[in-house]
LOMI-374764 format. One line per 10 residues: their letters; for each residue x, y, z of C-alpha. Coordinates in pm, 1 decimal. Layout:
BEGIN
a	X,Y,Z | ...
This chain:
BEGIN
xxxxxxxxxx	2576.7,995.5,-235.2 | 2304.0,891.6,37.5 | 2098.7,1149.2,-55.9 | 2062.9,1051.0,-395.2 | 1986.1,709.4,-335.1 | 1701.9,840.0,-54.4 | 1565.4,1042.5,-293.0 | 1494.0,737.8,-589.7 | 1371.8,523.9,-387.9 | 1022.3,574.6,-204.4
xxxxxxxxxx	995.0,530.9,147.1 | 906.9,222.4,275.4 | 647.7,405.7,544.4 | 409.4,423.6,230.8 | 411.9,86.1,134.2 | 366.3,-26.9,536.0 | 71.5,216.0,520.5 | -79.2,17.0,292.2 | -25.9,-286.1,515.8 | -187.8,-127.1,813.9
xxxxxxxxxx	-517.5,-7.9,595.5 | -582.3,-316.1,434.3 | -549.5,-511.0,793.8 | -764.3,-215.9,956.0 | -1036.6,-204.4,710.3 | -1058.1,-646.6,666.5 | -1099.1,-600.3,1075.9 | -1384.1,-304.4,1124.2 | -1554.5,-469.3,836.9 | -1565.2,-824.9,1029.0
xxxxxxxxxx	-1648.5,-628.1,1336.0 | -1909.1,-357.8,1218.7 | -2187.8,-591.0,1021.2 | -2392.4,-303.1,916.3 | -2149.6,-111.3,686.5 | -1859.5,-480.6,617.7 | -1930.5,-370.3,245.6 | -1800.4,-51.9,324.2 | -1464.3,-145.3,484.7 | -1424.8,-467.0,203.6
xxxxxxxxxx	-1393.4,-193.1,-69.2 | -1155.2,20.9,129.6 | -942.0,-281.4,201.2 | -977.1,-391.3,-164.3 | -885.3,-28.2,-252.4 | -535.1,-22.9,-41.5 | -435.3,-366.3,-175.7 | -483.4,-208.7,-517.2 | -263.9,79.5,-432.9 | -3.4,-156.5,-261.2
xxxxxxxxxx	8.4,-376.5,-588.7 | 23.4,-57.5,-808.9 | 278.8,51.1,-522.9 | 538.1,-251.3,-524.9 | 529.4,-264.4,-960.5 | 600.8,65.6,-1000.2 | 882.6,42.6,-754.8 | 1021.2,-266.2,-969.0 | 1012.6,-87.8,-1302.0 | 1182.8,218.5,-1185.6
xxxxx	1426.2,-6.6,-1019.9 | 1472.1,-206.1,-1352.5 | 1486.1,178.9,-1553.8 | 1799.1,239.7,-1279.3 | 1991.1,-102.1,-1367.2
């Protein structure tokens, strides 16, 4: 019974990956001037995927109820 409920729901490692880029990538870009434009869009870009991340997690959650 565990085992099924592991396997619907993602693990929550990927969502606190997202977490950890987004905080990375918002501090090299304060810290490295020369290429902040560069780390912005990555941050941007794992916020994205976090947001896209969390919803999709809610619908299937909805789909199961």
């Amino acid at each position: 019974m565990q085992d099924l409920e592991r396997n619907k729901k993602p693990p929550i490692k990927t969502e606190f990956l997202f977490q950890i880029g987004i905080i990375f990538f918002i501090i090299l870009g304060a810290i490295i001037k020369q290429a902040s434009w560069l780390f912005w869009i990555l941050a941007i870009v794992c916020a994205v995927c976090w947001i896209i991340f969390v919803e999709k997690r809610k619908k299937e959650e909805e789909k199961d109820k």
